[in-house]
Legacy VTK file of the C-alpha trace (Angstrom):
# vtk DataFile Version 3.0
C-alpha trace
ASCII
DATASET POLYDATA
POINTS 105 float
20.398 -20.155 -4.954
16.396 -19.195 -4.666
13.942 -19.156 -2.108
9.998 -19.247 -1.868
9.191 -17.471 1.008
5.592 -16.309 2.291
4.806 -12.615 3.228
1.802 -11.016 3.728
-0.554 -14.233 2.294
1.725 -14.321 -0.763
4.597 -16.204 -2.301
7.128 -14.527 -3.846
10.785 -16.041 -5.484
13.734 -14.657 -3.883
17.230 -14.692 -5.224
20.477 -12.310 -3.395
20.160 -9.013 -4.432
16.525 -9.008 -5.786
14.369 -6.549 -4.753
10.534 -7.123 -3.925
8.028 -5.421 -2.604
5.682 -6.636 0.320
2.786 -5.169 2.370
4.104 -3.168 4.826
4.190 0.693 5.066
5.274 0.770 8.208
9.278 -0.327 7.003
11.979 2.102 7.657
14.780 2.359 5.362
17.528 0.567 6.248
15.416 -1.432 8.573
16.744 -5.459 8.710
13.929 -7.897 7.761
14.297 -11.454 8.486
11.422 -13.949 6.420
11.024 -17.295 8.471
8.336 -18.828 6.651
10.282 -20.206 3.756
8.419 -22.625 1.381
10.684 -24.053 -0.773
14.888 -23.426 -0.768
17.289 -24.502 -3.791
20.819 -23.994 -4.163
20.194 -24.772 -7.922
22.903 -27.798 -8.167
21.336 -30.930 -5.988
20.191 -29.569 -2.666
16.392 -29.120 -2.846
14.252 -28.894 0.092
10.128 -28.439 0.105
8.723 -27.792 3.576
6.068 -29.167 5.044
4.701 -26.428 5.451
8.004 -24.657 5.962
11.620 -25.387 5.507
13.837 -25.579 9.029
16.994 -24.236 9.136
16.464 -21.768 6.209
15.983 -17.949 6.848
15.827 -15.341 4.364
17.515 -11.580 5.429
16.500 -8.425 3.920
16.917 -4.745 3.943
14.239 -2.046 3.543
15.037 0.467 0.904
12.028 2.660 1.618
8.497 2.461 0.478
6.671 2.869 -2.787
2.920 3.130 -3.768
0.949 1.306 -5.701
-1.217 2.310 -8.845
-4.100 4.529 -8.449
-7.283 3.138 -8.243
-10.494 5.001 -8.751
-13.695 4.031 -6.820
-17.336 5.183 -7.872
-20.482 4.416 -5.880
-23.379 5.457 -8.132
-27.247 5.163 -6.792
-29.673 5.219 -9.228
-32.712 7.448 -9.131
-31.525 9.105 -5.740
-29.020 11.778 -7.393
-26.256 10.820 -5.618
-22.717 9.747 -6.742
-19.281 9.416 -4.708
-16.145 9.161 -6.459
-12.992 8.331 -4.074
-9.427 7.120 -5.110
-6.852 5.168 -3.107
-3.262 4.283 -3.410
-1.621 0.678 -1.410
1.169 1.845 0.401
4.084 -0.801 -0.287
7.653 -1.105 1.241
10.545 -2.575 -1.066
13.272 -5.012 0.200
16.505 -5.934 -1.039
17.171 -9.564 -0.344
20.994 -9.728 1.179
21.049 -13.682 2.140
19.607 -16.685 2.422
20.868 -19.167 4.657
20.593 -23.083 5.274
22.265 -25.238 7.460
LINES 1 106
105 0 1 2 3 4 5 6 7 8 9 10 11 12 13 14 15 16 17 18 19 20 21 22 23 24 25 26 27 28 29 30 31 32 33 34 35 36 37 38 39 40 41 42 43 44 45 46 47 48 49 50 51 52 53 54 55 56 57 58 59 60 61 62 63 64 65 66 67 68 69 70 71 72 73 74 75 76 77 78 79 80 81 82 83 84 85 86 87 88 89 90 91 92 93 94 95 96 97 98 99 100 101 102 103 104
């Protein structure tokens, strides 16, 4: 059984006891995260149901295992002429979530 669900502007393919990771810092572990906005659900034998533009009666539960961070990214603003040069770096701040069930009725 799989889900499409929609988090944060993106689509990601959930199965029980994937993890994924979505954009939220702000996720404490342990934390219970419910996805409504499911796209697509399939039990993988004959029930398959596309929403339009989301599925009724299917939820996706999740809990936070903490947070991780995303690769390092290096930014450089270089003016030509004027001497002047800034080099900053960022990391995303990400929260990971173990799917626990998906349920249809």
């Amino acid at each position: 059984m799989y889900a499409i669900v929609e988090s944060g502007g993106r689509q990601l393919k959930v199965r029980e006891g994937d993890t994924v990771i979505i954009d939220d810092p702000g996720l404490t572990t342990g934390e219970e995260i419910v996805f409504d906005k499911v796209l697509l659900y399939s039990d993988e034998i004959e029930d398959v149901r596309i929403g339009t533009p989301t599925v009724d009666n299917v939820s996706v539960t999740g809990i936070a295992d903490g947070s991780a961070a995303g690769p390092k990214l290096v930014v450089l603003k270089y003016r030509k002429r004027k001497s002047s040069k800034t080099k900053t770096g960022h990391r995303q701040k990400h929260g990971q979530v173990r799917i626990t069930t998906i349920t249809a009725s």
